[in-house]
N, C-alpha and C positions, 0 to 999 in steps of 0.2 A: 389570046388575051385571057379568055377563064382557065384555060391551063396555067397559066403563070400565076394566076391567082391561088389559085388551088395550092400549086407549091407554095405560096407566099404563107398561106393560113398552114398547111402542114407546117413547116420551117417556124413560125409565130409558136405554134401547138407544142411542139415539142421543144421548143427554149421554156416557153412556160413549163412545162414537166419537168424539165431539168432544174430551173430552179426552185421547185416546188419540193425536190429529192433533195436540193440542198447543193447543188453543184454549178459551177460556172457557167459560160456560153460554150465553153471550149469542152465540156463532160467531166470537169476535174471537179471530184467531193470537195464542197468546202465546208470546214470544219467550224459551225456557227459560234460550238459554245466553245470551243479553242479562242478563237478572236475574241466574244466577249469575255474572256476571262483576262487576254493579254491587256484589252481596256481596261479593266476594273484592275490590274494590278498596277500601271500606267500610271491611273486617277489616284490610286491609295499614294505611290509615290511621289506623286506630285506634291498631292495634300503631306505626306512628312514631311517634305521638304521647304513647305511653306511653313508650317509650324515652327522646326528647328531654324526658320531665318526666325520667328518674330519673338524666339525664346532664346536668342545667343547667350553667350557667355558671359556674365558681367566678370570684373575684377574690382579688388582694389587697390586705389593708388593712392601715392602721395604727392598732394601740391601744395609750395612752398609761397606764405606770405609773407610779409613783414609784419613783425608786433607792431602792437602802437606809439611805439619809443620810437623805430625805425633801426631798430641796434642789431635786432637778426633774425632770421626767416623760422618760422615755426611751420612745421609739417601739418595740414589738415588732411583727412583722410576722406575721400570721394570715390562713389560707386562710376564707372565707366562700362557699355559694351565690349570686352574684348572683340574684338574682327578684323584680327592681322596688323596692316600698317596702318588702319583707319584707327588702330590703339592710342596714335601719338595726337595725332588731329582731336580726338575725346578727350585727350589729359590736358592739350592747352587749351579747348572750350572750356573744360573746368578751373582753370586758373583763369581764365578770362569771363566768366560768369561772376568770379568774387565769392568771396566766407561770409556768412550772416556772423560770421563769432564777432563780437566785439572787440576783441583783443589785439585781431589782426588788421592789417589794412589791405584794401584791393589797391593792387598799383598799377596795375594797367588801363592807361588814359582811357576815359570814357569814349564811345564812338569807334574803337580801335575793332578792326577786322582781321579777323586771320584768315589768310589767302590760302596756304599749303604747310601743312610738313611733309618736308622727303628724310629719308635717311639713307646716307651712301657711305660706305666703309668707315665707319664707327661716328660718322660728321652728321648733325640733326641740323638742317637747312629750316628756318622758320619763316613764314614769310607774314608779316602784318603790312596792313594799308598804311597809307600816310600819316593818319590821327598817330598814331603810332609815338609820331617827332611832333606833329604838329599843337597836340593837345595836351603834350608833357611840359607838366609845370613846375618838378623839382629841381633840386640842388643836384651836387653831388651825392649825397647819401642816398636819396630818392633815385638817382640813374644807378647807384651802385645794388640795391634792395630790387629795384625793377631786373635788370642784368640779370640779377642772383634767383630770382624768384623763377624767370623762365630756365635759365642753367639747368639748376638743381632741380628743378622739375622733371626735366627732360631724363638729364643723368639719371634719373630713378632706375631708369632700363639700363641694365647691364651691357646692353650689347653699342646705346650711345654714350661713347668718350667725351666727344664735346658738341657747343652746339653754336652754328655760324647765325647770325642775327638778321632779315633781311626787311627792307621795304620797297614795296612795291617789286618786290622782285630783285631786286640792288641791293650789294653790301651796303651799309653805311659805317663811315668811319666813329662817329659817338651818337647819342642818343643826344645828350644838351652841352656837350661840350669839356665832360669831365673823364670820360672813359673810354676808352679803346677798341670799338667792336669792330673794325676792320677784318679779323681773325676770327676764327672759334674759340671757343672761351671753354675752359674744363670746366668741373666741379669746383663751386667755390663753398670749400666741407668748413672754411673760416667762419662763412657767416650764418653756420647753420645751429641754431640753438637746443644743448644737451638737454 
């Protein structure tokens, strides 16, 4: 039994030495400041990479109002984070935030949500909540301005052709019963003022 102890405290003794040299259980050098240096460059990266998220790229863009005649959409200019396809999702918060300008009008129903933009082979899928139909209170020129306002907006991007209209996830065939959104709808460049 003291024999086995004895080896217990040698075997104890010399792992302590060992890593006192700096080396494993097993007698392999490990190399201290090799590791800390792979941490610290780890940590530096990390930290750039946090930064470059909280400093992306803004752009900007054009979103399309109505004057206050309702006769044709006037371009205001809006800062956005560019960050991929989250670009399209930031362009219609901004037309659904509304213009302080006086001149224009916000047309999109109060209360109204935007669920998703997708874009798939040149077709911009938009998707708002209910309020959408429920809370719209114009005419025809008001469904045609509102149409026009998300369109042309969208269109701004080169790479979206048109743009299909959706609630709750569902085509809808009109907005109040004047207009045709069944479909994706091009650039409407008619009612966009020179």
């Amino acid at each position: 039994m003291l024999k086995n102890s004895k080896y217990g405290i040698v075997t104890m003794m010399f792992i302590l030495l060992l890593s006192m040299a700096g080396c494993d259980s097993t007698g392999t050098t490990v190399d201290k400041k090799s590791s800390s240096d792979t941490q610290s460059s780890t940590e530096q990266q990390k930290k750039s990479e946090t930064k470059s998220d909280q400093t992306k790229v803004t752009e900007t863009i054009k979103v399309y109002f109505p004057n206050d005649e309702g006769t044709k959409l006037i371009a205001e200019s809006k800062k956005i984070k560019n960050s991929g396809a989250d670009q399209y999702t930031e362009t219609m918060n901004a037309l659904l935030e509304g213009s302080k300008d006086k001149k224009v009008v916000s047309i999109i129903p109060v209360g109204t949500k935007l669920r998703s933009v997708k874009v798939d082979k040149g077709i911009a899928y938009v998707d708002f909540s209910q309020e959408f139909i429920k809370k719209f209170n114009g005419g025809s020129t008001g469904e045609l301005m509102l149409v026009g306002s998300i369109v042309d907006t969208l269109t701004e991007y080169p790479e979206i052709k048109s743009v299909q209209i959706l609630v709750e996830g569902k085509k809808v065939e009109t907005i109040a019963g004047h207009m045709d959104t069944s479909e994706p709808i091009k650039r409407m460049k008619d009612l966009l003022k020179n």
